[in-house]
C-alpha positions in Angstrom: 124.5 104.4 76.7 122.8 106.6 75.1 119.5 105.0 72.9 116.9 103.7 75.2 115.0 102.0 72.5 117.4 99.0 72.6 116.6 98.4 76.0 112.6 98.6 76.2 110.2 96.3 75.1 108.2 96.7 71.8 105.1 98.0 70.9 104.9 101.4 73.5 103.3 104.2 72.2 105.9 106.3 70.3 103.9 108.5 69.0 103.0 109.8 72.7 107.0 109.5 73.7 106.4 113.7 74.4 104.1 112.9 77.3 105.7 109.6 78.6 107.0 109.7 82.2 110.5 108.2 82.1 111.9 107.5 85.8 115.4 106.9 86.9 116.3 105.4 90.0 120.1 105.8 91.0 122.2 105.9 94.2 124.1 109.1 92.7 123.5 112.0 90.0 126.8 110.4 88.5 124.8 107.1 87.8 121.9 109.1 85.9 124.0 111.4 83.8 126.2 107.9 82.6 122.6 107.2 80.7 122.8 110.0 78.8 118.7 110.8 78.8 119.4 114.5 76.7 120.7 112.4 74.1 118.5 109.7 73.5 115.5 109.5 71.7 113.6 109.7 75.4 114.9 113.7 75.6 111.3 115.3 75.2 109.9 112.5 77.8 109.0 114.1 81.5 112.4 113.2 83.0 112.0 112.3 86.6 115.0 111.4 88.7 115.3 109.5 92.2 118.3 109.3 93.6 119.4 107.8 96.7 116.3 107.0 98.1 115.1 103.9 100.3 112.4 101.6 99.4 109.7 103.1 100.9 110.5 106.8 99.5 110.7 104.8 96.2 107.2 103.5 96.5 106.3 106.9 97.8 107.3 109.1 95.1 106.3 106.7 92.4 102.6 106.3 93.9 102.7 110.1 93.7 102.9 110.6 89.7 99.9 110.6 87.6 101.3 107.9 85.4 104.4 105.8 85.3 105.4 104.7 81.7 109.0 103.6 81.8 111.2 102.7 85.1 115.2 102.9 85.0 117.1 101.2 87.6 120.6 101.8 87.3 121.8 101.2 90.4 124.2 97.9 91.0 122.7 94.9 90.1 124.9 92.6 92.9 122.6 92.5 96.3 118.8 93.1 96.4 118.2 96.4 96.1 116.7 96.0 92.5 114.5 93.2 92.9 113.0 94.4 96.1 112.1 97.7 94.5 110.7 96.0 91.5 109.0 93.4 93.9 107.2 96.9 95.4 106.9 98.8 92.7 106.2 97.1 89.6 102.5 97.4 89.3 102.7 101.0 89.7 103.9 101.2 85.8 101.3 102.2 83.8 100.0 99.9 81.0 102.5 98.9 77.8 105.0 100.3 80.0 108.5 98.9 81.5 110.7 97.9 83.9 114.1 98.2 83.2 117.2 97.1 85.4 120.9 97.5 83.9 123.4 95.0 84.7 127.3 95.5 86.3 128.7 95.0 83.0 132.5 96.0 84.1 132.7 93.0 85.9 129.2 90.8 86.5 128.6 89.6 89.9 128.1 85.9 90.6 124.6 86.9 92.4 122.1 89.0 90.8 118.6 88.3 92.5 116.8 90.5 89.6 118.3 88.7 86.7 118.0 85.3 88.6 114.4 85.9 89.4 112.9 87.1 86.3 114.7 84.2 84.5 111.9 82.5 86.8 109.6 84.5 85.6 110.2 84.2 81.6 108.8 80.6 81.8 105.7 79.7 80.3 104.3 78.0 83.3 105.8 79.1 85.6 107.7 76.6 88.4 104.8 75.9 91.1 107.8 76.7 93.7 107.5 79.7 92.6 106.4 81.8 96.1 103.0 83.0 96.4 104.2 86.4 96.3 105.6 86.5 92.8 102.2 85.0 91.1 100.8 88.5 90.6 104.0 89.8 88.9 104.1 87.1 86.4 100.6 87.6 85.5 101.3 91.4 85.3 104.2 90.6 83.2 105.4 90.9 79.3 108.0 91.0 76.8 110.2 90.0 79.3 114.5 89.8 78.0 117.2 89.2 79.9 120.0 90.5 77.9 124.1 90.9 78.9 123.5 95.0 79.5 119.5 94.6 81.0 117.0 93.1 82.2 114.0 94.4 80.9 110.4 93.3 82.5 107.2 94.7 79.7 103.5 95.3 82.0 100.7 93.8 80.9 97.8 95.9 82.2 96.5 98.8 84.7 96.5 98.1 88.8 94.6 100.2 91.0 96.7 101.9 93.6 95.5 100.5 97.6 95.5 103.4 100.4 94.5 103.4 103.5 92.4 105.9 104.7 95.4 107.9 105.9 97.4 108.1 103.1 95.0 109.5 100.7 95.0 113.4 101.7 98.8 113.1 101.8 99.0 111.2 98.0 96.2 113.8 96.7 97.6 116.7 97.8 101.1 115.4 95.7 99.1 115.5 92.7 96.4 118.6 93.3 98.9 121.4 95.5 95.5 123.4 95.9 93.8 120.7 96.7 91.7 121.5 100.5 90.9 118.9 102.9 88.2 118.9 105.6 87.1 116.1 108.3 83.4 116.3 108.4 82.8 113.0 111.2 85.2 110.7 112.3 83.7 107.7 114.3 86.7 105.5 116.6 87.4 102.0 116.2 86.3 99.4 118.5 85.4 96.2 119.1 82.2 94.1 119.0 80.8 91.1 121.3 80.0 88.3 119.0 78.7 86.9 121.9 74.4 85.7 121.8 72.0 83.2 122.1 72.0 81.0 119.6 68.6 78.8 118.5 68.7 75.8 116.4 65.9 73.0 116.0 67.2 69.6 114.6 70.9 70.3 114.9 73.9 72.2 116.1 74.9 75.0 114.8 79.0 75.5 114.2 79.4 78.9 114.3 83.0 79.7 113.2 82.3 83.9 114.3 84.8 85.0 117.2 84.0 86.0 120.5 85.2 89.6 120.0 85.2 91.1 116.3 87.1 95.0 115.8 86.7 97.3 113.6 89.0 100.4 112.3 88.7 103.9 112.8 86.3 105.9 109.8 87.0 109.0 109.1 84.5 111.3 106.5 86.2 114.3 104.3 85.1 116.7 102.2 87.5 117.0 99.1 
């Protein structure tokens, strides 16, 4: 397979194809050189290739690029493996971009959770039994196909990427190598007594505030 095009949803911004980010994820280098990226009209995109790793190294290394255009699964599409990543990693595709997950053509499994789900998805409204968790990708979601060969899942809009405090020197420091860190206060988490006197003239009060409220650790940096 060698022209991407067929597979990915229309309009994305061809004239930009030189500075798209097109990411493959694959269990082995045999899987990614079957899709023949050299020879497609995706050659001059940034090629980036992920191969063999486990859902949260997926997340990981996708969170870590500066933009996300088009995503390749070309793993098996028999077992979960392809929906949970997309259910993880979806709205880390940038804007007009796609999601695209190939099917076992040699011999299609009876169980595909991808296909099955965003058959779900496609619906206008979709089923109210739909779980709570999927709400935000159909929202997220257009120009969605389900085709023989792919499944192919278009993004509606930008999502901000959630950290916690933790994370961010590690996920900066992917993107900006010289970047230099330094702590400059760090106050410790603890917890606070809710408990007081309480005052009310002409009725009770119902106070719904625990007994005991925490709060995290903060931590200031100089970037």
């Amino acid at each position: 397979m060698s022209d991407l095009d067929a597979l990915l949803p229309r309009p994305l911004p061809r004239r930009r194809r030189r500075r798209l980010t097109l990411v493959v994820i694959a269990h082995d280098d045999g899987e990614v050189a079957a899709l023949e990226v050299p020879q497609s009209r995706w050659r001059r995109a940034r090629l980036v290739t992920l191969v063999g790793r486990s859902e949260a190294q997926l997340e990981d290394d996708l969170a870590a690029l500066p933009a996300v255009h088009v995503v390749v699964d070309v793993r098996p599409s028999a077992g979960s493996g392809q929906r949970d990543t997309f259910e993880r990693c979806f709205f880390l595709v940038a804007h007009r971009g796609a999601w695209v997950a190939l099917r076992s053509t040699t011999r299609m499994p009876r169980h595909e959770p991808l296909p099955q789900l965003v058959g779900e998805l496609q619906v206008s409204h979709p089923n109210r039994n739909l779980p709570r968790r999927w709400r935000q990708h159909v929202r997220a979601s257009t120009g969605i196909r389900v085709t023989p060969d792919a499944v192919v899942i278009g993004k509606r809009r930008n999502h901000l990427l959630g950290l916690r405090s933790t994370e961010v020197p590690d996920l900066l420091r992917s993107r900006e190598p010289g970047l230099r860190v330094a702590e400059i206060a760090r106050l410790p988490g603890g917890t606070l007594d809710a408990h007081g006197l309480l005052h009310d003239h002409g009725a009770d009060p119902r106070v719904r505030v625990p007994d005991a409220l925490t709060y995290p650790e903060h931590v200031v940096r100089r970037y």
